[in-house]
Backbone bond lengths (Angstrom), bond angles and torsions (degrees), N, CA, C in turn:
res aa  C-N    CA-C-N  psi(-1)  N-CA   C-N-CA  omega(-1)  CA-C   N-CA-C  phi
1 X - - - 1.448 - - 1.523 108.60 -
2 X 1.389 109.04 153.81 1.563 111.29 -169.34 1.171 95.21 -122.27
3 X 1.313 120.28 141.68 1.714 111.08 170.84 1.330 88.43 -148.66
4 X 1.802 104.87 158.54 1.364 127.88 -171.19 1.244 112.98 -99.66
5 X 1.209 117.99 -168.15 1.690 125.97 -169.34 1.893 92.96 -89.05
6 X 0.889 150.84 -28.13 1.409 150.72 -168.69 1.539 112.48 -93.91
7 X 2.338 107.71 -20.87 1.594 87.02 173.49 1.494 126.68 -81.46
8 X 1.444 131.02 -4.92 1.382 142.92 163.55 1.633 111.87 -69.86
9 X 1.697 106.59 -43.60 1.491 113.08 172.63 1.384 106.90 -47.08
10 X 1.777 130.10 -57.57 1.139 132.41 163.69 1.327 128.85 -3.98
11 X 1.312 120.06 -58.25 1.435 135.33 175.30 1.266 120.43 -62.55
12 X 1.439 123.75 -42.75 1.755 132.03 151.97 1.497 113.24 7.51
13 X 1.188 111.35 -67.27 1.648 124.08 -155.19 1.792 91.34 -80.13
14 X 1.212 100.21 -30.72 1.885 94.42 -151.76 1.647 77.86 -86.92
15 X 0.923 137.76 -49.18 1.013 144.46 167.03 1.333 122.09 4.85
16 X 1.341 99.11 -84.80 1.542 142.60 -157.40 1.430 89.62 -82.72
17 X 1.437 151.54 -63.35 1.417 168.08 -109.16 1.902 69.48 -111.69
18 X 1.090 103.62 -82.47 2.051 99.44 -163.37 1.287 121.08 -43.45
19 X 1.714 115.54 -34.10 1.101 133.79 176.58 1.822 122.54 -61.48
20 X 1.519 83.14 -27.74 1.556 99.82 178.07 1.590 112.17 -79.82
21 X 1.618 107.10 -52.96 1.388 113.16 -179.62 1.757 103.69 -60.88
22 X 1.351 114.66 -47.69 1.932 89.03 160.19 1.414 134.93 -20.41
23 X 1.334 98.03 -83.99 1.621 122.34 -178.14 1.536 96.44 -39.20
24 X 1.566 125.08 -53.97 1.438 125.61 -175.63 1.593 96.76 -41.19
25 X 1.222 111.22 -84.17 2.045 131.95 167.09 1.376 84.11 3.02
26 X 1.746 112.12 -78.42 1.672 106.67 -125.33 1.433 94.30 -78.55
27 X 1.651 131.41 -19.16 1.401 146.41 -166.11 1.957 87.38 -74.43
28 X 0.884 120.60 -47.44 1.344 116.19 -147.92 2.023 86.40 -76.55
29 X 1.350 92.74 -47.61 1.796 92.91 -160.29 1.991 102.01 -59.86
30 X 1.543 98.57 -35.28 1.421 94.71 175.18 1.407 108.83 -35.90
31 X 1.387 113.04 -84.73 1.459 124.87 -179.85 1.112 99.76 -33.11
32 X 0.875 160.82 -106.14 1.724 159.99 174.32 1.225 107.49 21.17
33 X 1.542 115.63 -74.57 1.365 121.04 151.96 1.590 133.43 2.05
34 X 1.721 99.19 -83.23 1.112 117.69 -163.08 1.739 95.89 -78.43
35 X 1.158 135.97 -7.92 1.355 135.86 172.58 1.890 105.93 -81.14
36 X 1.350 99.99 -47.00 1.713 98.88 -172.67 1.505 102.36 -67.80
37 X 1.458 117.20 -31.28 1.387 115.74 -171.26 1.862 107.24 -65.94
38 X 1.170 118.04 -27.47 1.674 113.59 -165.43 1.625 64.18 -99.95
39 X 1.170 149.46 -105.65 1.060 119.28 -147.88 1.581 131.76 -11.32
40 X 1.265 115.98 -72.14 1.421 117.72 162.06 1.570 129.78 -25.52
41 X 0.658 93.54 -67.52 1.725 113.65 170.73 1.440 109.77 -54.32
42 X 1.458 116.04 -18.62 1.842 117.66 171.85 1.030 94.94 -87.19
43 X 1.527 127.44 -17.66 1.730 115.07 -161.09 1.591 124.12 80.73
44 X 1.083 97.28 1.69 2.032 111.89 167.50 0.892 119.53 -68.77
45 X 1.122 115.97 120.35 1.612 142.65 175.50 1.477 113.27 36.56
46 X 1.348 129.74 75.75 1.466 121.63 -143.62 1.436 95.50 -97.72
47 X 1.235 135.16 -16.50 1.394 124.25 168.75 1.536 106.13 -92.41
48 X 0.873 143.43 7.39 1.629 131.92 136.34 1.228 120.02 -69.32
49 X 1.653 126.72 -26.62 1.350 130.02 -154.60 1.642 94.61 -92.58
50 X 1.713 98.41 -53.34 1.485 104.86 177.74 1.357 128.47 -49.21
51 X 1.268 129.17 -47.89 1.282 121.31 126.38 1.468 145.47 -8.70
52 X 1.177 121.34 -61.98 1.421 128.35 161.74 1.290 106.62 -54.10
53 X 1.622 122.35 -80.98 1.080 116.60 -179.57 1.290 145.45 -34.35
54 X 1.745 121.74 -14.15 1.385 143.87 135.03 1.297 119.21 -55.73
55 X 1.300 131.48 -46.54 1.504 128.28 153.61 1.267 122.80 -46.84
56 X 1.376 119.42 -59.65 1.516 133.09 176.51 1.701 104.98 -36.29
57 X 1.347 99.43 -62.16 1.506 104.77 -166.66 2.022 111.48 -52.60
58 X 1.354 86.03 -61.96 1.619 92.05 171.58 1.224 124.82 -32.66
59 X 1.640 104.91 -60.87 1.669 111.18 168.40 1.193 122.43 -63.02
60 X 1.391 134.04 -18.85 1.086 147.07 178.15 1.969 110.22 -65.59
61 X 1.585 105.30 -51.20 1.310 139.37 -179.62 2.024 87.31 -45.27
62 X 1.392 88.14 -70.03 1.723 108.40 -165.07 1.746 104.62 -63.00
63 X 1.210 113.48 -44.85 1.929 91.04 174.55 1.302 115.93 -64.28
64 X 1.775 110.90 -40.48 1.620 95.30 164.56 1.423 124.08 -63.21
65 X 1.335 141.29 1.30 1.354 123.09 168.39 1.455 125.63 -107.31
66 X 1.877 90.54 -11.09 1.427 96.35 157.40 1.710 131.09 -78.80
67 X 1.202 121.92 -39.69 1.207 114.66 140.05 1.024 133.10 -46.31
68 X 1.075 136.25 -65.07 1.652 135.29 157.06 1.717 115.71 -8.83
69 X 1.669 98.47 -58.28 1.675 99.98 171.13 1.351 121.70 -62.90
70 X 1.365 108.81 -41.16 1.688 125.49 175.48 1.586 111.22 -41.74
71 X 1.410 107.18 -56.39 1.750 123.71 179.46 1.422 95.13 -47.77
72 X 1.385 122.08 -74.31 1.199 130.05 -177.05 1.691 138.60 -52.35
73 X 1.390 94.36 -20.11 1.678 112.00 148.59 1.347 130.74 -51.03
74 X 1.827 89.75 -59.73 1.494 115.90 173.02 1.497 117.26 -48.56
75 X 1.233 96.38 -74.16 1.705 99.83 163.54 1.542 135.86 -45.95
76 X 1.486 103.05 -20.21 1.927 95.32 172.61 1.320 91.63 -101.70
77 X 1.163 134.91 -5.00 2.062 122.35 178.34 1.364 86.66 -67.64
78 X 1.839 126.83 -56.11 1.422 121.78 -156.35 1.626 112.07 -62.55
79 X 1.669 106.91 -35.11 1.383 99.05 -146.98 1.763 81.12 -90.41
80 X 1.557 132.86 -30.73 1.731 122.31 156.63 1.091 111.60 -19.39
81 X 1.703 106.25 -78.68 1.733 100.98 174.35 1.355 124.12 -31.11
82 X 1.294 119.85 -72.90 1.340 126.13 175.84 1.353 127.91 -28.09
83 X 1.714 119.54 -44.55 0.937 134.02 149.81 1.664 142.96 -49.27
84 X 1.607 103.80 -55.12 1.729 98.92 137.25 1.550 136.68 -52.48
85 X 1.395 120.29 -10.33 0.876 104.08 -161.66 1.606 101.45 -114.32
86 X 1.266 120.30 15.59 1.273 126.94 174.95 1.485 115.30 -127.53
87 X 1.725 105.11 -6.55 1.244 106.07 145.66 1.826 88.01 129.30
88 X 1.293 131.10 -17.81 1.320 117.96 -160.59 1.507 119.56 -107.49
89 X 1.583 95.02 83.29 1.531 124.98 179.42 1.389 104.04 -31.76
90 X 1.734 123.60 -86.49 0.968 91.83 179.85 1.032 162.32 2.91
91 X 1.422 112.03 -94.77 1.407 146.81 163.08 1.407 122.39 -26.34
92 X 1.630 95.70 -24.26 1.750 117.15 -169.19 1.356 86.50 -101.59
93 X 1.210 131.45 -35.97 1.918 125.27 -162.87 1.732 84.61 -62.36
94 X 1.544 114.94 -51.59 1.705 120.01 -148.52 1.724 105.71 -65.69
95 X 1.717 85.43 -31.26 1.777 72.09 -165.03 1.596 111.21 -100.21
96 X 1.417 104.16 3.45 1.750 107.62 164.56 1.829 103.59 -78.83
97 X 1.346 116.59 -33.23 1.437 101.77 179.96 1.331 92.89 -65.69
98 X 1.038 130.17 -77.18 1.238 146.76 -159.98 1.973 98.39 -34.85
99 X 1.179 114.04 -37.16 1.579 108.82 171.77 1.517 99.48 -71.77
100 X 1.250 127.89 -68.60 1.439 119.43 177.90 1.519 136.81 -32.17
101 X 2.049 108.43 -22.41 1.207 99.40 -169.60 1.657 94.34 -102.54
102 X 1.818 126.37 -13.05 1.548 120.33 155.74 1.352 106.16 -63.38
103 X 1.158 124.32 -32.11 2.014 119.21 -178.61 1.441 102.02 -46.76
104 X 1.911 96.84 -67.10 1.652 97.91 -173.90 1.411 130.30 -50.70
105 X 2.035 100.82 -40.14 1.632 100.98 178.02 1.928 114.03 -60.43
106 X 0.968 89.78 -26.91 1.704 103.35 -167.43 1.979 102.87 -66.71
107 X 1.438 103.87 -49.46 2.129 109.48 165.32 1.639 91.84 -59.90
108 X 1.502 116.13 -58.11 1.696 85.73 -157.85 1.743 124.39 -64.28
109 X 1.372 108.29 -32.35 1.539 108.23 168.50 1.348 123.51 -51.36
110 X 1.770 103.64 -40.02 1.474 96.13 174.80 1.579 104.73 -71.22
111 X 1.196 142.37 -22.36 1.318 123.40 -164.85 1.865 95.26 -85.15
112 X 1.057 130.03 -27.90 1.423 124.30 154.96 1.433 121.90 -31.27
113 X 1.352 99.17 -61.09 1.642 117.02 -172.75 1.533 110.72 -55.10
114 X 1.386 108.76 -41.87 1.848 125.54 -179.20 1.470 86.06 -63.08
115 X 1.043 127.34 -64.42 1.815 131.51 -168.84 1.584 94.09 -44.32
116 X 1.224 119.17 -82.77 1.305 116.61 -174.57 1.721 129.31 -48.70
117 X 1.387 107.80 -28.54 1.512 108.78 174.53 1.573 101.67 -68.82
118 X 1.325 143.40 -37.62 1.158 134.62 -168.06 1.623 108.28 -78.02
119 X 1.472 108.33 -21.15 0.987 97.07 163.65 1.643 126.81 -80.65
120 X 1.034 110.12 -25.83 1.532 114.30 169.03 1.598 121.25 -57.68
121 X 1.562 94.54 -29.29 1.993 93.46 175.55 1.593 94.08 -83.21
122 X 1.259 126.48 -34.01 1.892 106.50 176.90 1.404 100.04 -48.06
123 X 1.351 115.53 -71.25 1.695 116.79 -165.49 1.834 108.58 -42.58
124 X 1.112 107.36 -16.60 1.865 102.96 -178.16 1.295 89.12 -95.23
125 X 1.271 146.08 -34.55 1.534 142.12 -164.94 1.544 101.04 -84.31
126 X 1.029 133.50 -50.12 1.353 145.41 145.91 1.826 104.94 20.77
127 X 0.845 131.78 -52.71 1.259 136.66 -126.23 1.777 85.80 -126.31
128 X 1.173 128.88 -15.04 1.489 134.30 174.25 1.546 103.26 -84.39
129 X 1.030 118.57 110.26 1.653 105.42 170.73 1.920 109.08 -98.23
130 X 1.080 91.18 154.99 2.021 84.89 177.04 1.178 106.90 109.49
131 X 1.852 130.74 -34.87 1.106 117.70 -162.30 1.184 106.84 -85.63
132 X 1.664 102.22 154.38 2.100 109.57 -177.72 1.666 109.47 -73.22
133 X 0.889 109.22 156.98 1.677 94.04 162.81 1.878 103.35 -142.63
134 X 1.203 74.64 97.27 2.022 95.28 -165.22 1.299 103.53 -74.53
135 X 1.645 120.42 133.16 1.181 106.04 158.29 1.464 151.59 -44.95
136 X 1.317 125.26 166.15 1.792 100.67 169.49 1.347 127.58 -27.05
137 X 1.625 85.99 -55.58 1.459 106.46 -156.69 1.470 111.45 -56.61
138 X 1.270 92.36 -27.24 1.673 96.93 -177.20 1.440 129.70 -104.95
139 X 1.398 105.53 11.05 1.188 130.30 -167.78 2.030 89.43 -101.15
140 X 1.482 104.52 -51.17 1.737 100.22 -177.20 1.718 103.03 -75.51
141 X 1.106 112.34 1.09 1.999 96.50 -168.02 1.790 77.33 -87.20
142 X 1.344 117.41 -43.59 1.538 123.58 -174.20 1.598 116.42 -34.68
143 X 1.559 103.23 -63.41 1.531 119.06 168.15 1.368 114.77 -55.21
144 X 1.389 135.01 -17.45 1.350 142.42 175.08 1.287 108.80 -99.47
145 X 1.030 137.14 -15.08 1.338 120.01 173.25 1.587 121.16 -87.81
């Protein structure tokens, strides 16, 4: 396969756009944070919190390594380019896969992280007893009726 100086450029936008919705992630969980922590420290509900705060951390673990991969995407699209552009195809084929397979690791952690945040709103729901938790299916016949 032959690729040009613009198919690594390609990735730029997708790039940058995922990289952003991270930072959103890790901005939001901060705050999260700093809410469970004065919680804690009131002594509220500390086995709901304790809980979370084992989630938190994990996910916390996982946006930094998803960014981490993201950086490192970034950086083999540039140094690909670089590589086409001084002529050494090869070298440029290896390290554009090689950006594509940190791209992919970098979606699958975040789709971990989505797994685990939903679990973090059970552990806050946790503490409601009584409520249904209806399937889809029965959640849209609901909106239709």
């Amino acid at each position: 396969m032959d690729i040009s100086i613009n198919t690594p450029a390609l990735l730029f936008p997708a790039i940058s756009l995922i990289m952003l919705a991270y930072t959103n992630r890790f901005l939001a969980l901060s705050n999260r944070v700093r809410s469970l922590h004065d919680k804690y420290q009131n002594h509220e509900q500390k086995h709901i919190i304790h809980g979370q705060i084992k989630n938190l951390r994990y996910r916390l673990k996982l946006i930094k390594n998803m960014q981490a991969l993201g950086v490192v995407t970034f950086l083999s699209c540039i140094l690909c380019m670089y590589l086409i552009y001084i002529g050494s195809m090869t070298a440029a084929n290896i390290v554009f896969a090689f950006s594509l397979i940190s791209f992919s690791g970098s979606l699958g952690l975040s789709l971990l992280e989505i797994q685990l945040s939903t679990r973090a709103l059970e552990l806050e729901l946790s503490d409601m007893e009584g409520l249904e938790d209806p399937s889809v299916i029965d959640y849209i016949k609901r909106k239709f009726e």
